[in-house]
C-alpha positions in Angstrom: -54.3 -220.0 -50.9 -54.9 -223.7 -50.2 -52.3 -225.8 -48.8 -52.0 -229.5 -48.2 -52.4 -229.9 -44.1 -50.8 -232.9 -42.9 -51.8 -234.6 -39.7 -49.1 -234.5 -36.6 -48.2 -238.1 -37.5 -48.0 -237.2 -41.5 -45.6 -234.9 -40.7 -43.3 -236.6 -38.4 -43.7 -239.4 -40.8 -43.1 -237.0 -43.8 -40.8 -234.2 -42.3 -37.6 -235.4 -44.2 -39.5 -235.5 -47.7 -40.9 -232.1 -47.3 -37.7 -230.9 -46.1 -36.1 -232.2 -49.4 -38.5 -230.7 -51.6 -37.9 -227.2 -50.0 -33.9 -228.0 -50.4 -34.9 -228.5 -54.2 -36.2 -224.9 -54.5 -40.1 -226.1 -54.1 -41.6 -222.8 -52.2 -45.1 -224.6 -51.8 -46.3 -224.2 -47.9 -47.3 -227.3 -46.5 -49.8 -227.5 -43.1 -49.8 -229.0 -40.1 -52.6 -229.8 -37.6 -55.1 -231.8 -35.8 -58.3 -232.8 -38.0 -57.0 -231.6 -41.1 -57.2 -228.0 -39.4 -54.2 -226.1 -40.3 -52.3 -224.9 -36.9 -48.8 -224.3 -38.1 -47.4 -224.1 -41.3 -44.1 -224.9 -42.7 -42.5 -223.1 -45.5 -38.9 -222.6 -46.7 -36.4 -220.4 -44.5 -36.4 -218.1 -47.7 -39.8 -217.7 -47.4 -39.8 -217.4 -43.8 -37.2 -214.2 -44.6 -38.9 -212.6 -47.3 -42.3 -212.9 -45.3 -39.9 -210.7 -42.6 -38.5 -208.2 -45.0 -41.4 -207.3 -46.4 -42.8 -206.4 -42.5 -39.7 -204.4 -41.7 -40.2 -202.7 -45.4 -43.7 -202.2 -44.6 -42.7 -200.3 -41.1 -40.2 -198.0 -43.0 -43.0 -197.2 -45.8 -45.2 -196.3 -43.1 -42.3 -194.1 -40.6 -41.5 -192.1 -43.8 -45.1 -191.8 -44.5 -45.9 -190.0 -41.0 -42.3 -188.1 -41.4 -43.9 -186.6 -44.7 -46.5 -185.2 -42.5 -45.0 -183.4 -40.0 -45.2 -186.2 -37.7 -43.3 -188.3 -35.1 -43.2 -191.8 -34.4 -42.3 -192.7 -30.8 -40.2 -195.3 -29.3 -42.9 -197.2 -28.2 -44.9 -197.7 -31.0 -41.9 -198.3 -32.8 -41.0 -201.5 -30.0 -44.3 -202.6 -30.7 -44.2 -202.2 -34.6 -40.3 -203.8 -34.6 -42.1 -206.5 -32.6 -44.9 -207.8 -35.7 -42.5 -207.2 -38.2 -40.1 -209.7 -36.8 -43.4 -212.3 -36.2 -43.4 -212.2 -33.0 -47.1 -210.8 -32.6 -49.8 -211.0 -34.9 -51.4 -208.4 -37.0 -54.3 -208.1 -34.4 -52.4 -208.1 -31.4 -50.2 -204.9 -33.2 -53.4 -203.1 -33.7 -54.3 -203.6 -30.1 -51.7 -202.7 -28.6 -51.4 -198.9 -30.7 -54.5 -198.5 -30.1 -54.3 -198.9 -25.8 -50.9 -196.7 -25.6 -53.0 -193.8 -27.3 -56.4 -194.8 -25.8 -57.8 -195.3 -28.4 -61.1 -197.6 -28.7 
């Protein structure tokens, strides 16, 4: 997908009209970053949510998944699951972290 990036200044200068459009139901995600480089990017608290529920939904798909095979899930990979699906690590970082708490390469 390709978004409009903002500079920092852009968006401090811009902040209150991007803020209006998402109040007016516009969903589009809009960038911020040095260079034109995206860093960050901003996007409607509904968004924001949905991006979230669809994690959590994605963890419970998967739990019910390893149930239907006989299989456990353990506290611990569960913490570090809960932890991606609410944003706070990324994707990668997930991965990683399964993969050292079973020693895996």
């Amino acid at each position: 997908m390709l978004i409009e990036t903002l500079s920092v200044r852009e968006a401090r200068e811009q902040l209150p009209t991007v803020l209006e459009r998402f109040r007016n139901g516009d969903r589009t995600p809009v960038g911020v970053g040095s260079h034109r480089k995206t860093e960050a990017v901003m996007v409607p608290v509904e968004v924001f949510d949905e991006l979230i529920a669809e994690r959590a939904r994605s963890i419970t798909e998967a739990a019910a998944s390893v149930r239907a095979e006989g299989l456990v899930v353990d506290s611990d990979t569960e913490a570090i699951t809960e932890q991606w699906a609410r944003g706070e690590i990324s994707t990668a970082q997930m991965r990683e972290m399964v993969r050292r708490l079973y020693g895996a390469p």
